[in-house]
PDB file of N, CA, C and O in Angstrom:
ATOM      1  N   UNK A   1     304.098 152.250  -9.777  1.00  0.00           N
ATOM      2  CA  UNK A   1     304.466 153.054 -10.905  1.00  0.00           C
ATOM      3  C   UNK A   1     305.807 152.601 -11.454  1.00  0.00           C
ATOM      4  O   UNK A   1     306.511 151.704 -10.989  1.00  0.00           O
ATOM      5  N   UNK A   2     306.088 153.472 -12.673  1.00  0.00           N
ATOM      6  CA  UNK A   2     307.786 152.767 -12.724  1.00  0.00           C
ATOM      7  C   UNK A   2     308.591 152.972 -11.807  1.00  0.00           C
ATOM      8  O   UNK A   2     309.431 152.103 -11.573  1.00  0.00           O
ATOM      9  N   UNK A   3     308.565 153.976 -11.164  1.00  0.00           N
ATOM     10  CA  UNK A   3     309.924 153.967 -10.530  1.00  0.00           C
ATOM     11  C   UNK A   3     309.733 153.746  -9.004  1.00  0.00           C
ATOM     12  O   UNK A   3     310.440 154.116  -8.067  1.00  0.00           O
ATOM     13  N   UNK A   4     308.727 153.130  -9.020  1.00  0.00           N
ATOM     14  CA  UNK A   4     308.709 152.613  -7.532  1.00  0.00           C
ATOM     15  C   UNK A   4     308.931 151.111  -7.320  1.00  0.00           C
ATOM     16  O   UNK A   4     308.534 150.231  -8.085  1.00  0.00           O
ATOM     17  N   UNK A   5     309.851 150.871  -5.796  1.00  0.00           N
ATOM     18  CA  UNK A   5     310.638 150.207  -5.613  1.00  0.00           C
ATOM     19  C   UNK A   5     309.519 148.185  -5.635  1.00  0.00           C
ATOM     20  O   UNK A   5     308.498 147.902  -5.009  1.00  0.00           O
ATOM     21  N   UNK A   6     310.077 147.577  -6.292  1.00  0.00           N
ATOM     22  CA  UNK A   6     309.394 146.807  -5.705  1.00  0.00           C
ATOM     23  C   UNK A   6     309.180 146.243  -4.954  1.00  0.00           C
ATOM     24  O   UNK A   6     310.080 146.342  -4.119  1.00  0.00           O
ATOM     25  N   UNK A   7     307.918 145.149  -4.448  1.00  0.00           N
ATOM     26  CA  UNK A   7     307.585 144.820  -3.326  1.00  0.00           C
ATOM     27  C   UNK A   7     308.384 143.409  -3.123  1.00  0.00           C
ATOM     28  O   UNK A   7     308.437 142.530  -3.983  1.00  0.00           O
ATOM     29  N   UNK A   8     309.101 143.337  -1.612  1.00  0.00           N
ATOM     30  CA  UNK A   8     309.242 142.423  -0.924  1.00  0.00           C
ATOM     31  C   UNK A   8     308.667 141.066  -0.588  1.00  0.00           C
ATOM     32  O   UNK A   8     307.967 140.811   0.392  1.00  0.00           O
ATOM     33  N   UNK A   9     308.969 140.425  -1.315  1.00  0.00           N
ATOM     34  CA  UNK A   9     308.232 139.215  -1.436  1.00  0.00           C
ATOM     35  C   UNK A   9     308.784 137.617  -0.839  1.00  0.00           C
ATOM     36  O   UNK A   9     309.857 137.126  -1.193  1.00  0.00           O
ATOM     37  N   UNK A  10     308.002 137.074  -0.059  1.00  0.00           N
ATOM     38  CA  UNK A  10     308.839 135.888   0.181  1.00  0.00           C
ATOM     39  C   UNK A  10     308.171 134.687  -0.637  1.00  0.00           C
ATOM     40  O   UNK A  10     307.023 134.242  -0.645  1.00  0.00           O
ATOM     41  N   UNK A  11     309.373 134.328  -1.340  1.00  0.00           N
ATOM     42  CA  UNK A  11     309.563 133.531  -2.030  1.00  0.00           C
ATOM     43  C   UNK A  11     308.769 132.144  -2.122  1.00  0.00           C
ATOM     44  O   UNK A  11     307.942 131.635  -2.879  1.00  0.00           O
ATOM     45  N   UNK A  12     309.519 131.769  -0.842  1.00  0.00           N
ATOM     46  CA  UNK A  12     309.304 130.541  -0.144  1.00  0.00           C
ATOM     47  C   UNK A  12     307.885 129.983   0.421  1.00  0.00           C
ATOM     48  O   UNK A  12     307.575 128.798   0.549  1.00  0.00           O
ATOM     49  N   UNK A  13     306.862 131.469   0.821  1.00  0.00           N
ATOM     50  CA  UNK A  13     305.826 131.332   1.169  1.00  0.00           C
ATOM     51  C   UNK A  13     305.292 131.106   0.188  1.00  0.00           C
ATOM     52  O   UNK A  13     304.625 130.071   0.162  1.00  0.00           O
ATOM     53  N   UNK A  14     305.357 132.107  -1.249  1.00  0.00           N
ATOM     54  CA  UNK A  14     304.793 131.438  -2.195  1.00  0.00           C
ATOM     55  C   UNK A  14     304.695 130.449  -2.995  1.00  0.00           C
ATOM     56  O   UNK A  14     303.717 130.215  -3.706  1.00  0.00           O
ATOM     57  N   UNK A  15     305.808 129.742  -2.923  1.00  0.00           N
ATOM     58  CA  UNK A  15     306.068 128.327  -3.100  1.00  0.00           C
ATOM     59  C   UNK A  15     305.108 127.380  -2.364  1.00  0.00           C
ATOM     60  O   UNK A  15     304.375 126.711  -3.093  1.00  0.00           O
ATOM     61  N   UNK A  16     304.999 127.225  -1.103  1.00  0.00           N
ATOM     62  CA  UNK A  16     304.010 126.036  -0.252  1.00  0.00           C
ATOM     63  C   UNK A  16     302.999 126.539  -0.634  1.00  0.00           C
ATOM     64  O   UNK A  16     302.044 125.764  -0.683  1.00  0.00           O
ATOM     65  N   UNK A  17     302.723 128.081  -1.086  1.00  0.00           N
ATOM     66  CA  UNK A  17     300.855 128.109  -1.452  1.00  0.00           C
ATOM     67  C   UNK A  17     300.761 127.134  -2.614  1.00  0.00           C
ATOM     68  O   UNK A  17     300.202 126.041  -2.533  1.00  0.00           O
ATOM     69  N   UNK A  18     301.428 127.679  -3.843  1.00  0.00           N
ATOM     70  CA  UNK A  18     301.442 126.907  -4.797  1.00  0.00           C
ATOM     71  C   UNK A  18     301.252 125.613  -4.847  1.00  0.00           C
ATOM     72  O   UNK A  18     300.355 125.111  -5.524  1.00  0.00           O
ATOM     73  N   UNK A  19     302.357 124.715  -3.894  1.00  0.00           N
ATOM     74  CA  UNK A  19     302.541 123.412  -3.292  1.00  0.00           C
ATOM     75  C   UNK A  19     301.105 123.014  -2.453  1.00  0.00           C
ATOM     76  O   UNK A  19     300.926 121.801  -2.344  1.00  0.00           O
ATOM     77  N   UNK A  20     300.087 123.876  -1.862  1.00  0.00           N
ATOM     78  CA  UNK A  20     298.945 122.944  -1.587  1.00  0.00           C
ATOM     79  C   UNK A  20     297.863 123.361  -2.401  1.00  0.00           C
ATOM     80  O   UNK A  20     296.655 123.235  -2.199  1.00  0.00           O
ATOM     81  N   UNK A  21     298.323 123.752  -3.121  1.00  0.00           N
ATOM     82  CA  UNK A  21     296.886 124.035  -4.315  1.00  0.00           C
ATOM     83  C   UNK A  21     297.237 122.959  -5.568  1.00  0.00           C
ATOM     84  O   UNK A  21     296.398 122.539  -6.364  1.00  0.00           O
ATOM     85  N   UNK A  22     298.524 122.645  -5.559  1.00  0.00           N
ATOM     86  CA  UNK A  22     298.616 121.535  -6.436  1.00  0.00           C
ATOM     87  C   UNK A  22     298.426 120.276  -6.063  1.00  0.00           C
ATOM     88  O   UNK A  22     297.950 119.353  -6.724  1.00  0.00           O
ATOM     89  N   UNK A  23     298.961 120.285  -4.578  1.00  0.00           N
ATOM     90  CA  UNK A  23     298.072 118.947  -3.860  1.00  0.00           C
ATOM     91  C   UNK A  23     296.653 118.666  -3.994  1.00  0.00           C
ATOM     92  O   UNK A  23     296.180 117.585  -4.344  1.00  0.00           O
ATOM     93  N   UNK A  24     296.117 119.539  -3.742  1.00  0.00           N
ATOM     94  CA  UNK A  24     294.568 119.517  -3.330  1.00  0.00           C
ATOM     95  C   UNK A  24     293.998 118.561  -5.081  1.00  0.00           C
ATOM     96  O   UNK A  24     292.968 117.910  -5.259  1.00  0.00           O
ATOM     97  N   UNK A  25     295.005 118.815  -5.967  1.00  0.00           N
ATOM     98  CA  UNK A  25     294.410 118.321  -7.537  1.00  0.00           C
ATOM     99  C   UNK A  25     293.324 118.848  -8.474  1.00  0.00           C
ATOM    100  O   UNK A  25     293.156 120.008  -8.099  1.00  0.00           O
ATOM    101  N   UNK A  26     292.609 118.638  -9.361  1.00  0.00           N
ATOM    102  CA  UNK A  26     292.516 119.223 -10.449  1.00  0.00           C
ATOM    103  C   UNK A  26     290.970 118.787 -10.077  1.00  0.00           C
ATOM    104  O   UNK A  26     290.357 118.249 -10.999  1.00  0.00           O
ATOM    105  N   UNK A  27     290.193 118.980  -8.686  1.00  0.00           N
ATOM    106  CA  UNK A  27     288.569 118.706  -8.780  1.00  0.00           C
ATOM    107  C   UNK A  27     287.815 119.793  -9.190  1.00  0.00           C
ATOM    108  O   UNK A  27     286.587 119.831  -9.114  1.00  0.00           O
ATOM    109  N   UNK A  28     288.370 120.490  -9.531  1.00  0.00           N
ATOM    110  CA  UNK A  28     287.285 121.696 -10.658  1.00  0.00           C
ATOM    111  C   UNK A  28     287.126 121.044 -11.455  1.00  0.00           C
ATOM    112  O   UNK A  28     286.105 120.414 -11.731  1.00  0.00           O
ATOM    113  N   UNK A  29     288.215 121.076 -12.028  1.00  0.00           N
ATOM    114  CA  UNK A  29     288.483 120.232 -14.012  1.00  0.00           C
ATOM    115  C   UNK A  29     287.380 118.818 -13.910  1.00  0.00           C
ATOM    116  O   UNK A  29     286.436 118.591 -14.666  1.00  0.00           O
ATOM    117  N   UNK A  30     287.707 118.223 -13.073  1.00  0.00           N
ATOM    118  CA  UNK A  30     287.051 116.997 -13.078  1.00  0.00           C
ATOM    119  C   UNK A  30     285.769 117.213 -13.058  1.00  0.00           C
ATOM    120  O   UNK A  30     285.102 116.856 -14.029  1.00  0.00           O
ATOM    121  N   UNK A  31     285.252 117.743 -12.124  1.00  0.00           N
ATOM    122  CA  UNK A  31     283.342 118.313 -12.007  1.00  0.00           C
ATOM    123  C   UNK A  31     283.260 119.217 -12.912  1.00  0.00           C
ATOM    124  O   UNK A  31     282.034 119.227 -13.020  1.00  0.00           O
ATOM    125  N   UNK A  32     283.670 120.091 -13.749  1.00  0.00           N
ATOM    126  CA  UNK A  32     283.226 120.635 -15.216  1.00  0.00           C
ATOM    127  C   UNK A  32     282.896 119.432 -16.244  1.00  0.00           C
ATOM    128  O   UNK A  32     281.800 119.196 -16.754  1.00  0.00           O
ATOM    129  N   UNK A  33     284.456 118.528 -16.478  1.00  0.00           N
ATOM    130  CA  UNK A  33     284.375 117.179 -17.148  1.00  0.00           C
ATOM    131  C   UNK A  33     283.110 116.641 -17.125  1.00  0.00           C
ATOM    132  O   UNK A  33     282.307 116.506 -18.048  1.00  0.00           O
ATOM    133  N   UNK A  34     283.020 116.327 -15.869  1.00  0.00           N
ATOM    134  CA  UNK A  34     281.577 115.498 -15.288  1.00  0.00           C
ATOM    135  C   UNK A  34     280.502 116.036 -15.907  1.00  0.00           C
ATOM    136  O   UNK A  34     279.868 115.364 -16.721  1.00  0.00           O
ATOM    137  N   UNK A  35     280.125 117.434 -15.574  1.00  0.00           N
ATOM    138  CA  UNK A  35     279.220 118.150 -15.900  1.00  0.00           C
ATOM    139  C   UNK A  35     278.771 117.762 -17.615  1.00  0.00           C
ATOM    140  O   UNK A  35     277.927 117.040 -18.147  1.00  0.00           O
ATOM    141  N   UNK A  36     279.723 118.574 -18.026  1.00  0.00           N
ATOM    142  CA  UNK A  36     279.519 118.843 -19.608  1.00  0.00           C
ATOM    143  C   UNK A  36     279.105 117.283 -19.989  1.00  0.00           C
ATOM    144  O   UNK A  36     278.275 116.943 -20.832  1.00  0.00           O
ATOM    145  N   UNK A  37     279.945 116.391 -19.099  1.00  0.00           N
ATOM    146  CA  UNK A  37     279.427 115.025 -20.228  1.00  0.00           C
ATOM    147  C   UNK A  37     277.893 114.340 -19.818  1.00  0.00           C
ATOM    148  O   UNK A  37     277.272 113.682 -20.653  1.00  0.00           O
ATOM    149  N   UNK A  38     277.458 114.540 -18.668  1.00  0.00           N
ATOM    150  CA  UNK A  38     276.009 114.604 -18.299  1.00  0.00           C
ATOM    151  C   UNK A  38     275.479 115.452 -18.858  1.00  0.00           C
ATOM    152  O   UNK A  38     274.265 115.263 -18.785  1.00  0.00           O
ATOM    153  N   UNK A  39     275.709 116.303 -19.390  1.00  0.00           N
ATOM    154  CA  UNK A  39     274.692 117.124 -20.175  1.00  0.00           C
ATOM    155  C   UNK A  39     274.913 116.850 -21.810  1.00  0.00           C
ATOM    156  O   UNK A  39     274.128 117.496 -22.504  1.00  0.00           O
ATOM    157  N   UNK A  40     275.599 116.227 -22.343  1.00  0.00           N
ATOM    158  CA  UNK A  40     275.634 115.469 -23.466  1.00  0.00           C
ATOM    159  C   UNK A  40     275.046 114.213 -23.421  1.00  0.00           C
ATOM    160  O   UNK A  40     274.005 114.028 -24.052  1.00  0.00           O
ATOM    161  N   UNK A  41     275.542 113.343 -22.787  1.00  0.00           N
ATOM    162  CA  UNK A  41     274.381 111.786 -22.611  1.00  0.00           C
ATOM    163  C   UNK A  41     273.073 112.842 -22.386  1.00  0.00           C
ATOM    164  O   UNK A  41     272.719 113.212 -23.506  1.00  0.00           O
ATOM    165  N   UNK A  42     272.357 113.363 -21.493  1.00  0.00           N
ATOM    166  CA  UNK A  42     271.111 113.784 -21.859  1.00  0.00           C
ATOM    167  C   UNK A  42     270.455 114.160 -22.851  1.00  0.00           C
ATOM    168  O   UNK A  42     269.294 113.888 -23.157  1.00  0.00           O
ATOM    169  N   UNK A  43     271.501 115.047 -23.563  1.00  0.00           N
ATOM    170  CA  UNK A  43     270.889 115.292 -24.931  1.00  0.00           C
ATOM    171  C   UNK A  43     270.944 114.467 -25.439  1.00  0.00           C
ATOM    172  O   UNK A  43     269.832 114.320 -25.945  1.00  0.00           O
ATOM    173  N   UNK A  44     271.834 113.341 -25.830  1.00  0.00           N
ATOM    174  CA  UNK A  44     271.302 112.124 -26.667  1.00  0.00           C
ATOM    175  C   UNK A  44     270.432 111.744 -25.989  1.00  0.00           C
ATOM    176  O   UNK A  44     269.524 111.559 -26.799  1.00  0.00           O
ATOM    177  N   UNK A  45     270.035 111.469 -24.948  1.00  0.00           N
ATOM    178  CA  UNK A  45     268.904 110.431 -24.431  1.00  0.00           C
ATOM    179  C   UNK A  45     267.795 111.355 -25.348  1.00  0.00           C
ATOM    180  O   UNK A  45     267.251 110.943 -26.373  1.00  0.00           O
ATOM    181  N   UNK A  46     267.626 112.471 -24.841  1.00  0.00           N
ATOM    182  CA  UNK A  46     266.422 112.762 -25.465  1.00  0.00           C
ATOM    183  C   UNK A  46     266.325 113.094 -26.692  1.00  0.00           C
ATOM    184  O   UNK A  46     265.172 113.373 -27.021  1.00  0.00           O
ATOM    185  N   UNK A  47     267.343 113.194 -27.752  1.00  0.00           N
ATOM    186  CA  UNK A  47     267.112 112.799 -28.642  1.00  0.00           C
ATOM    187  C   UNK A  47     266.493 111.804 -29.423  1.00  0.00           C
ATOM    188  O   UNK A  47     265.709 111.893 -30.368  1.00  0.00           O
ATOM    189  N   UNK A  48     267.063 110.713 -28.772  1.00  0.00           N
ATOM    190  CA  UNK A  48     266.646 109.326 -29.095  1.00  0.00           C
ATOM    191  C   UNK A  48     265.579 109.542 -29.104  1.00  0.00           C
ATOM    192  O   UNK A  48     264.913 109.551 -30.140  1.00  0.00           O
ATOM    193  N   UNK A  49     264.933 109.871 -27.481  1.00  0.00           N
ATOM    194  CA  UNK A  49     263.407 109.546 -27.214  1.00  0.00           C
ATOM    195  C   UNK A  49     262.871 109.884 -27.640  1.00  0.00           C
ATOM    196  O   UNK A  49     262.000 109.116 -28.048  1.00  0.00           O
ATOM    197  N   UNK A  50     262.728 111.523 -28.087  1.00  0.00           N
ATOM    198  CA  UNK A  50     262.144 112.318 -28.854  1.00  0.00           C
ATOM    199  C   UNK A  50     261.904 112.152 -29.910  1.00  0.00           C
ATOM    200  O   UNK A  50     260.782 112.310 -30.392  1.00  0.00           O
ATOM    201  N   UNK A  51     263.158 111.703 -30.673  1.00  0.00           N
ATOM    202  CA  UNK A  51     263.058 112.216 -32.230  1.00  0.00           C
ATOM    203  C   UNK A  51     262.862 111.428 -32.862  1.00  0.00           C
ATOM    204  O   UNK A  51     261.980 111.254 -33.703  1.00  0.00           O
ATOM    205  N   UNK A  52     264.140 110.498 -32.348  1.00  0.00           N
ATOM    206  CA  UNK A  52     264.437 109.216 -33.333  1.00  0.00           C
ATOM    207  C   UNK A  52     262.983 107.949 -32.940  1.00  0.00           C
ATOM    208  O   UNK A  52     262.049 107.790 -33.725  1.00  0.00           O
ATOM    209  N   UNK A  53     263.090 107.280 -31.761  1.00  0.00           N
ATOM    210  CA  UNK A  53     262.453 106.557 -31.522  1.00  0.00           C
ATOM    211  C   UNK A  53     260.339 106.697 -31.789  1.00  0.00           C
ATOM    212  O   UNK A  53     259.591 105.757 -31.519  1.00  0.00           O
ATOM    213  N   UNK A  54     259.746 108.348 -32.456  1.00  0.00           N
ATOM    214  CA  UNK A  54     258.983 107.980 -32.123  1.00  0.00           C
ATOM    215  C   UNK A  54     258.377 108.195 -34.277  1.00  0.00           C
ATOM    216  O   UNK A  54     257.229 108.148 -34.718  1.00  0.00           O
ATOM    217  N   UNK A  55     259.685 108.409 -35.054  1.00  0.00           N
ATOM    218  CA  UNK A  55     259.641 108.229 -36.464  1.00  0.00           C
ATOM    219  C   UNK A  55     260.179 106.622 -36.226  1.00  0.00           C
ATOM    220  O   UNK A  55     261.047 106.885 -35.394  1.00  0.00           O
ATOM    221  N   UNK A  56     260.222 105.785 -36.318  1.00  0.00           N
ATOM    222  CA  UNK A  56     260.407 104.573 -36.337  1.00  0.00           C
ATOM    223  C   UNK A  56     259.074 103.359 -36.231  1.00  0.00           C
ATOM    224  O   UNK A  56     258.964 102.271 -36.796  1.00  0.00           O
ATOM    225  N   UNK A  57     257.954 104.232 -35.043  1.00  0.00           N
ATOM    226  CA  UNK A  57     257.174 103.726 -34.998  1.00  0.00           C
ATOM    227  C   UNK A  57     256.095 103.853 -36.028  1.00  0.00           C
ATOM    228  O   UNK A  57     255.377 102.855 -36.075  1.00  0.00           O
ATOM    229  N   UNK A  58     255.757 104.899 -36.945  1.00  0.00           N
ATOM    230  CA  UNK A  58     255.131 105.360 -37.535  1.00  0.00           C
ATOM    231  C   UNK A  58     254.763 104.075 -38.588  1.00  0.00           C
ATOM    232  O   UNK A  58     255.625 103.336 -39.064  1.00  0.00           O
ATOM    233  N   UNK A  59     253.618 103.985 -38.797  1.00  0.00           N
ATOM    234  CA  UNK A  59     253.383 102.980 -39.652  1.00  0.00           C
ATOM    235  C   UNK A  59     253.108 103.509 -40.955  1.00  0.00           C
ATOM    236  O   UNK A  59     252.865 102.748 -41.891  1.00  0.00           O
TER     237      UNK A  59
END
């Protein structure tokens, strides 16, 4: 509430958490990256296959 005292916190501990979660690096970000762009090359692939490549053949 407001007027209650705040909590006791060590500092320092929260610092090394911080410090191995920034070690560990950014492999979420990277496997979303990954993700989303495999699922874009797919949609072009099948675009291509689908759409484009089978008006081309048309005589």
């Amino acid at each position: 509430m407001i007027n209650s005292p705040l909590p006791s916190s060590d500092r320092s501990k929260q610092d090394e958490s911080v410090h191995v979660i920034v070690r560990a690096g950014p492999q979420g970000a990277i496997a979303v990256a990954g993700v989303a762009t495999a699922i874009v090359v797919g949609l072009w692939f099948a675009f291509y296959l689908l759409v484009y490549l089978p008006r081309v053949y048309v005589p």
